[in-house]
C-alpha positions as CSV (number, residue, x, y, z in Angstrom):
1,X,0.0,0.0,0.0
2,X,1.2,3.4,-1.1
3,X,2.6,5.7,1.8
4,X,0.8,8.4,3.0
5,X,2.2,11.3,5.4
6,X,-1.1,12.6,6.9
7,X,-0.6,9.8,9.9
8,X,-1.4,9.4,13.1
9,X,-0.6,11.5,15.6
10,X,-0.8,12.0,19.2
11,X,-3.9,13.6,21.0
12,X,-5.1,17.0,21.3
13,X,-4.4,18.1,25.1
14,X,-2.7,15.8,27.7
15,X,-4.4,12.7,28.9
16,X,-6.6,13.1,32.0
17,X,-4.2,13.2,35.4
18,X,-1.3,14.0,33.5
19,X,-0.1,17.7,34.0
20,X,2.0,19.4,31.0
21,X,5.2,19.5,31.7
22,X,5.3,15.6,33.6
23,X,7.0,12.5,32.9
24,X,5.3,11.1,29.4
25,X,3.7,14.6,28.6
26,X,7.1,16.6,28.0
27,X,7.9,15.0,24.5
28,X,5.4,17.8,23.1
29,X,3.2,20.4,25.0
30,X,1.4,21.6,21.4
31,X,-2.0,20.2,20.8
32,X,-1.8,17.3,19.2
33,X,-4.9,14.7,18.3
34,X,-3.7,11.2,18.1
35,X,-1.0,9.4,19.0
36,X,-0.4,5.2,17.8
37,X,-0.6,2.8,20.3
38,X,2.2,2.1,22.7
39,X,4.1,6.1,22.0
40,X,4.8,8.5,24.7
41,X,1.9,10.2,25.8
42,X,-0.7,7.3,25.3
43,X,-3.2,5.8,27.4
44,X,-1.8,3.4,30.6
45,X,-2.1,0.1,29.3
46,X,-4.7,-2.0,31.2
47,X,-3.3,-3.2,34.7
48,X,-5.1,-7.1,35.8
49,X,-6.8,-6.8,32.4
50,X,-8.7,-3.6,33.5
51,X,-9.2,-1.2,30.2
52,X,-8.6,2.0,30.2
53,X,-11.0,4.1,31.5
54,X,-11.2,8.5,30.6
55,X,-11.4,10.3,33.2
56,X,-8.4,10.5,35.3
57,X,-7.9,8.4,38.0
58,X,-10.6,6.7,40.4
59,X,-11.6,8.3,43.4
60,X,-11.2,6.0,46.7
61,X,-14.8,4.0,47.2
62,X,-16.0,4.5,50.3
63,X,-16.4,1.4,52.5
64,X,-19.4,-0.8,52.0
65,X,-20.2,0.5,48.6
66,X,-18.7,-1.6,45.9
67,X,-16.3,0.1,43.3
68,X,-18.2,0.7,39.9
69,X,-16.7,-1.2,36.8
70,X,-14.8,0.3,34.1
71,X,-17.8,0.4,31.8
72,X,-19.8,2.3,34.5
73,X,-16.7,4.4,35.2
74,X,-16.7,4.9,31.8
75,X,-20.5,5.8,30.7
76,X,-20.4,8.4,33.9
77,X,-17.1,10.4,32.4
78,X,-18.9,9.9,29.1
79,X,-22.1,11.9,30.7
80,X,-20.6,14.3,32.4
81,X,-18.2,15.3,28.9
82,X,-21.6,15.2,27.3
83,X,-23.5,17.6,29.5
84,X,-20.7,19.9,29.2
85,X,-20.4,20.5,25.8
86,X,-24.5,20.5,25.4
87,X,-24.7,23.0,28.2
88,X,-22.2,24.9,26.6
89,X,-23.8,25.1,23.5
90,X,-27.0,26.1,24.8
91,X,-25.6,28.5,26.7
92,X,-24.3,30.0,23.4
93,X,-27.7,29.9,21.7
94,X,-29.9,31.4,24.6
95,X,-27.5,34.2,25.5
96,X,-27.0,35.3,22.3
97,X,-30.7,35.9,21.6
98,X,-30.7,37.6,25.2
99,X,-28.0,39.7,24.9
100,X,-29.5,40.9,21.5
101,X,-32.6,41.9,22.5
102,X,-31.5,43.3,25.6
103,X,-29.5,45.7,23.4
104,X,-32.7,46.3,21.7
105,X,-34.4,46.8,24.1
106,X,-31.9,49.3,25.5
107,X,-32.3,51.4,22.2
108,X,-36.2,51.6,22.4
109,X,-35.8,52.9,26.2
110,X,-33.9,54.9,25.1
111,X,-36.0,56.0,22.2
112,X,-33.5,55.7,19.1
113,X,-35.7,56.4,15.8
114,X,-34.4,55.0,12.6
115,X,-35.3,54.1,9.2
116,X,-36.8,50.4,8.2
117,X,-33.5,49.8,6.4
118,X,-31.0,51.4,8.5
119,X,-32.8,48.9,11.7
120,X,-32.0,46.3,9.8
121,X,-28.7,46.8,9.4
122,X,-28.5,47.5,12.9
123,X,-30.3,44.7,14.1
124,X,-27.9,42.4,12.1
125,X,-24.8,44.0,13.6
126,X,-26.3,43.3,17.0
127,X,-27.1,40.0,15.8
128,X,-23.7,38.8,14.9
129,X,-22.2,41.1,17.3
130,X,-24.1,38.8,20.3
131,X,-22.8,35.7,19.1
132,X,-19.5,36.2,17.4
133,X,-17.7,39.1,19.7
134,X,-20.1,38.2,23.2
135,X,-21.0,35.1,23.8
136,X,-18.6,33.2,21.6
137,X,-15.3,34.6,23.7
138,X,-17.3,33.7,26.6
139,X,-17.8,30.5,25.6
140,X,-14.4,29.9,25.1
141,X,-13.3,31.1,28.5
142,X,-16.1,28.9,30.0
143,X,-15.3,25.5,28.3
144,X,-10.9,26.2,28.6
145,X,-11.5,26.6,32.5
146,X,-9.2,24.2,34.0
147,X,-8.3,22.6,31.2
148,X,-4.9,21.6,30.2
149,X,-6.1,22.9,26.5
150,X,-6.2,26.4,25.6
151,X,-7.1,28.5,22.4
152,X,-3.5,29.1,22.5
153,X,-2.8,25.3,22.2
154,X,-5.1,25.0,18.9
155,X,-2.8,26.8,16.5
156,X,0.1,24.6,16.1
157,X,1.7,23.8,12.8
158,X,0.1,20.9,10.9
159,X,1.7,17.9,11.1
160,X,1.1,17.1,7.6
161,X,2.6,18.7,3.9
162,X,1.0,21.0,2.4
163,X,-0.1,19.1,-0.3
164,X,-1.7,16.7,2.4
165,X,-3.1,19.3,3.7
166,X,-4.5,20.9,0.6
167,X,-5.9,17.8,-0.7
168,X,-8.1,17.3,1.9
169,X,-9.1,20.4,2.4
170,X,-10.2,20.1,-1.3
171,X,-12.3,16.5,-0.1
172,X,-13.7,18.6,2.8
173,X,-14.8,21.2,0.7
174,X,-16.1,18.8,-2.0
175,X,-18.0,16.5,0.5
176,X,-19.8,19.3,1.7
177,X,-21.1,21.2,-1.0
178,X,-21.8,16.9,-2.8
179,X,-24.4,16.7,1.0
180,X,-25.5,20.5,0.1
181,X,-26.9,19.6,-3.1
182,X,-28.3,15.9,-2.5
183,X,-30.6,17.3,0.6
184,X,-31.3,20.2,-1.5
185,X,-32.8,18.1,-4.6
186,X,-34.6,15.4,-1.3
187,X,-36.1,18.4,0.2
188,X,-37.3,19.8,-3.1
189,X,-39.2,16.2,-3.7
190,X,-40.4,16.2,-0.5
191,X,-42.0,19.4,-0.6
192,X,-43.7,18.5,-4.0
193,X,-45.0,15.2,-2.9
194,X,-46.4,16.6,0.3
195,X,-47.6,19.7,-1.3
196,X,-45.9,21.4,2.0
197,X,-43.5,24.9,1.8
198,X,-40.6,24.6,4.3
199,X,-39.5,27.6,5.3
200,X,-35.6,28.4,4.2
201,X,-33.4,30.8,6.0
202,X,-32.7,34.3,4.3
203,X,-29.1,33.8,3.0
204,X,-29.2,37.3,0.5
205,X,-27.9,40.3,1.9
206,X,-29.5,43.9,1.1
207,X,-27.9,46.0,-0.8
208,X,-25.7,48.8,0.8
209,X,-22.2,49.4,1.8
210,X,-22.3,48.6,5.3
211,X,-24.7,45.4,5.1
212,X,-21.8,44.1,2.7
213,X,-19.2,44.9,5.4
214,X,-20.9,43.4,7.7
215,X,-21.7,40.0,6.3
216,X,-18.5,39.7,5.0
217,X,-16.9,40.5,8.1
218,X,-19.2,37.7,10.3
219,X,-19.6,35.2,7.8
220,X,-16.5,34.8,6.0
221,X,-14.3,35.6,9.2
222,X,-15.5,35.7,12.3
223,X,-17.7,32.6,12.1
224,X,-14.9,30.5,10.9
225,X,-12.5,31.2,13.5
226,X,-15.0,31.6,16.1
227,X,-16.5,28.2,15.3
228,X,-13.4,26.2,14.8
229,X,-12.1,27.8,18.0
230,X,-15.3,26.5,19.8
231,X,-16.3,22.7,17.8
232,X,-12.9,21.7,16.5
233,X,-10.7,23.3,19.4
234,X,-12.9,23.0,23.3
235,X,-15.6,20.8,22.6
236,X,-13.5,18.5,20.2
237,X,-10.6,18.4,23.1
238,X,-13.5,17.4,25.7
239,X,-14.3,14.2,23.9
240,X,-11.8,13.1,22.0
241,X,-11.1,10.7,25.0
242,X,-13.7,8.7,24.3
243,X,-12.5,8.0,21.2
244,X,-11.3,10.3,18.2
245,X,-14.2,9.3,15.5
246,X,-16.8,9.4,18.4
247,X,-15.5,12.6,19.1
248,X,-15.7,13.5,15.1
249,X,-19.1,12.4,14.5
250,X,-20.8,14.0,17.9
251,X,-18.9,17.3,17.4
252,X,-20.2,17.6,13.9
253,X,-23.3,16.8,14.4
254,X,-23.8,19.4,17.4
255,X,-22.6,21.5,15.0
256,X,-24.9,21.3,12.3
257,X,-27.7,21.5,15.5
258,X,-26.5,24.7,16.3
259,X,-27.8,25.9,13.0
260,X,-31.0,25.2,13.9
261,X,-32.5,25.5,10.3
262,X,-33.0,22.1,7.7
263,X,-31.5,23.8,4.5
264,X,-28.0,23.8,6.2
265,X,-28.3,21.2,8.9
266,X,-27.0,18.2,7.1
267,X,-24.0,19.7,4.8
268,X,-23.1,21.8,8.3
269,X,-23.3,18.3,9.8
270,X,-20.6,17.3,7.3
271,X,-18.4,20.2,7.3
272,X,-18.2,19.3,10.9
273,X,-17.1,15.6,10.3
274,X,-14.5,16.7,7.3
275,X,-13.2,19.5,10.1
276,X,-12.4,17.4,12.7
277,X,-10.9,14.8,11.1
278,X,-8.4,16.9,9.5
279,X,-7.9,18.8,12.8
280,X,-7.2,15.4,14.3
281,X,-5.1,14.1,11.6
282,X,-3.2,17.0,11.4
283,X,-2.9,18.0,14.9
284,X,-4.3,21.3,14.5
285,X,-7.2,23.5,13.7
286,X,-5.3,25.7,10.9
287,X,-6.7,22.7,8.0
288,X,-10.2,22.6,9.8
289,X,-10.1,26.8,9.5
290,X,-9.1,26.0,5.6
291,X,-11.9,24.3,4.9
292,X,-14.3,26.3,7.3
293,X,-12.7,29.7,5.7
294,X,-13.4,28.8,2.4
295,X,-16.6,27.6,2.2
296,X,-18.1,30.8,3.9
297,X,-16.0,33.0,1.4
298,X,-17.8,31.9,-1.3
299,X,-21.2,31.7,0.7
300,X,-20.6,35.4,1.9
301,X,-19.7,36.7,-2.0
302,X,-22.7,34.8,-3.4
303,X,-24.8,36.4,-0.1
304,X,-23.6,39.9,-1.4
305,X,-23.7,39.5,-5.2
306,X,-27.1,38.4,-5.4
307,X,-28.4,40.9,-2.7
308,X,-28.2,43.0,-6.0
309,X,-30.3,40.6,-7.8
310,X,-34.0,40.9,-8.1
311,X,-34.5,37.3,-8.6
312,X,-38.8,37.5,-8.2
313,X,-38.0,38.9,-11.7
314,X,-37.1,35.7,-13.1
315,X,-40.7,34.1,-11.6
316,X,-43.0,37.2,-12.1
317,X,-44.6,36.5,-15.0
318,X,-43.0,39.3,-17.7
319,X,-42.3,39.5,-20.8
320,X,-38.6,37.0,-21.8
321,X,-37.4,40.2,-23.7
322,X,-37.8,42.2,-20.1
323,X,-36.3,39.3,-18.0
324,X,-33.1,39.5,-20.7
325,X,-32.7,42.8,-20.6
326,X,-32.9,43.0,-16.6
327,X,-30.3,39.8,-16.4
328,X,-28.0,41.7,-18.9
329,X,-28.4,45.2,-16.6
330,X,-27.1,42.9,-13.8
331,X,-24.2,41.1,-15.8
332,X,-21.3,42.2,-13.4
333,X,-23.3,40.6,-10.5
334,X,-24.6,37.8,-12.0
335,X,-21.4,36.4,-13.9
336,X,-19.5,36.6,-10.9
337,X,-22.5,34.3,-9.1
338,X,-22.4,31.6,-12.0
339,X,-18.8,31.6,-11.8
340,X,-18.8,30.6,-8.2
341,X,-21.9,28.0,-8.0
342,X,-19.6,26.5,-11.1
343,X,-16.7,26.8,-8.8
344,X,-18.8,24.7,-6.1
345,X,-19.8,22.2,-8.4
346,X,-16.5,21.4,-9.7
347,X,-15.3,21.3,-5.8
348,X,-18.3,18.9,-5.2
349,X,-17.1,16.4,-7.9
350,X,-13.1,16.6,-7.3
351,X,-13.8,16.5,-4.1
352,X,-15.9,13.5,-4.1
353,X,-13.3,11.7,-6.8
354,X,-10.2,12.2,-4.4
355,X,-12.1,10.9,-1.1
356,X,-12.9,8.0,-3.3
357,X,-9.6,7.4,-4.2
358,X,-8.4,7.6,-0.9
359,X,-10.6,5.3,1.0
360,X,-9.5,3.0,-2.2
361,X,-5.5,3.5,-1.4
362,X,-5.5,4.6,1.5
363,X,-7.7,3.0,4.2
364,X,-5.0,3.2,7.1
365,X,-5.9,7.1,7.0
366,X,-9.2,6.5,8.5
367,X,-7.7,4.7,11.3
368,X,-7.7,7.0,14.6
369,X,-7.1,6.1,18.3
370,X,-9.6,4.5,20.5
371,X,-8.7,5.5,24.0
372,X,-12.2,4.2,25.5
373,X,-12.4,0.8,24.5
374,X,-14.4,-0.5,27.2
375,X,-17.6,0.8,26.0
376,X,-18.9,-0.2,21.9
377,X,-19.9,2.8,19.3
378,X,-23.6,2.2,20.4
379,X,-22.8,2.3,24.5
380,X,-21.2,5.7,23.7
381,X,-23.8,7.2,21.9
382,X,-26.1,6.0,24.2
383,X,-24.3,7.4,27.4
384,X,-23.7,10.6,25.4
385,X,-27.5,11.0,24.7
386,X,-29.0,10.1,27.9
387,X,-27.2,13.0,29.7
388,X,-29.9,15.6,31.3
389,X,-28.2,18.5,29.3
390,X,-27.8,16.9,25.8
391,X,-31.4,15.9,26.3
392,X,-32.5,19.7,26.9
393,X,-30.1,20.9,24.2
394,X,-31.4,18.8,21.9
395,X,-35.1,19.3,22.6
396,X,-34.3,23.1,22.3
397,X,-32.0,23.3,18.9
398,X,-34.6,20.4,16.9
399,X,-37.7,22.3,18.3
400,X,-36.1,25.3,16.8
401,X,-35.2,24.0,13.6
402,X,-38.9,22.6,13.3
403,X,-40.6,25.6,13.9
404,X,-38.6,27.5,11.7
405,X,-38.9,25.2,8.7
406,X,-42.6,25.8,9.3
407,X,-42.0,29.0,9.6
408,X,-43.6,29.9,13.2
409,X,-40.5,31.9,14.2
């Protein structure tokens, strides 16, 4: 089988109960994902046969109660990791919304009179403001507390070339736009069949110098960076534990939760996956950024360019020689759109072609560390999901996405 240098390599943060800086942690203090069974820095192996259990080390049982086994050990660490990161999350999602219409509410108190058009710019900036430069530092403060990761830790050099890295960031890409379109063209067919109208988030952003300045600004860099910093560096460090494509799969798909809308829930679900396993692969968040960065680049152009676009034009019944003329007046913003969505396409199908050819000649890629092998794939999702907090998180972020596909929010 053909080498490959995106390997292996060891995990994110130190192992629980081992301090940086101590015997088997000062090979490397940079977060790093996943180390091969047996290096410096792994796991204890199993002493009397006992597995390894995350967690750090057992607290003394008090006498007359019999000492848990590692599988119960095991499933409690597993629920308490899980409540975390949920709680986390929707702390995130209900203090933004609180923070941004307290500072709404602040402005009517204090009985600031605008325009329709210039409130909605403002209301956007608080919008993004709340999430992106509030609660999203806050976050990261939160959910770093006492950890031996830190958002300093994240940015470490990839461990890989940069045609490793590249390429995959090409497959991430690819796989994500591939998801895009498939649950497009589904929920198109289901929405036929049913004779039902889900309702899609507003992704166009009006016209005007300062709404283009501020959606490029949030959506092509803050949320990248922010995001990464909070799914592919905290929460991704909390589990990763319990095994690094548990970790992968759960971290993506709270990610694409926390969009809480069904147009972008499933490809944000696997721009999650494709983040964190390059994050993991390469030991650090600059190739999960790549791929993060330039999908919203092109999303944020597309947002502004067809803000400029009158596209009811196309369905309102005039005359073709009006539509032409009204598509050729908007040339210079509609080339540049076509030019892109190609772009994406093309991305969607390389993509798609090299992850194909990898899992072909290159299986050993997909291969990460299993610290938690006590517990099976199932037992950990099923420890995962039946903590209090995930429960509530979950209730709230799919309640939320439901009622704004029927559009009651």
């Amino acid at each position: 089988m053909e080498e490959t240098n995106f390997t292996p390599q060891p995990p994110l943060s130190p192992q629980p109960g081992v301090q940086p800086g101590a015997a088997g942690a000062a090979e490397s203090s940079a977060p790093v994902f996943d180390r091969p069974e047996g290096a410096a820095g792994s796991p204890p192996p199993p002493v009397n046969g006992a597995p390894h259990v995350p967690g750090g080390e057992t607290p003394p049982v008090p006498p007359g109660i019999p000492p848990l086994s590692p599988a119960k050990q095991a499933k409690k660490a597993l629920r308490r990791c899980s409540n975390r990161n949920s709680l986390l999350l929707l702390l995130l999602v209900v203090g933004t919304n609180l923070v941004a219409l307290g500072v709404l509410l602040v402005m009517k108190l204090l009985g600031v009179r605008m325009s329709t058009s210039a409130f909605a710019t403002v209301a956007n900036l608080i919008s993004y403001g709340s999430l992106y430069l509030v609660m999203a530092p806050l976050l990261l403060l939160i959910g770093n507390a006492g950890q031996p990761h830190k958002v300093r830790t994240y940015f470490t050099k990839p461990k890989a070339s940069g045609k490793e890295v590249a390429k995959w960031t090409l497959i991430g890409v690819g796989l994500t736009y591939g998801i895009s379109y498939v649950f497009n063209f589904l929920f198109t067919i289901i929405q036929l069949l049913f004779g039902v109208e889900l309702a899609a988030p507003s992704l166009v952003t009006d016209t005007g110098f300062a709404n283009a300045l501020i959606s490029f600004f949030f959506m092509a860099l803050a949320a990248p960076l922010m995001e990464e910093l909070i799914f592919r560096g905290t929460l991704l460090c909390h589990t990763l534990p319990f095994g690094s494509w548990f970790a992968i799969v759960v971290v993506g798909i709270s990610f694409g939760l926390t969009h809480m809308n069904y147009q972008q829930l499933f490809y944000a679900i696997m721009m999650g996956i494709a983040a964190g396993f390059v994050a993991v692969k390469s030991q650090s968040i600059w190739p999960a950024l790549g791929i993060h960065l330039s999908i919203n680049l092109i999303g944020a152009a597309q947002s502004i360019l067809v803000g400029h676009i009158d596209l009811s034009v196309l369905t309102g019944g005039g005359s073709s020689r009006y539509v032409m003329t009204y598509l050729l007046s908007k040339l210079p913003y509609l080339l540049p759109v076509l030019l892109l969505s190609l772009l994406c396409l093309a991305a969607a199908v390389g993509g798609f072609v090299l992850f194909v050819i990898e899992v072909v000649n290159h299986k050993d890629t997909f291969r990460l560390e299993n610290p938690c092998t006590v517990l099976t794939p199932a037992q950990k999702a099923g420890a995962y999901l039946s903590a209090p907090g995930t429960i509530l998180t979950l209730v709230v972020m799919l309640g939320m996405t439901v009622c704004n596909a029927l559009g009651v929010l």
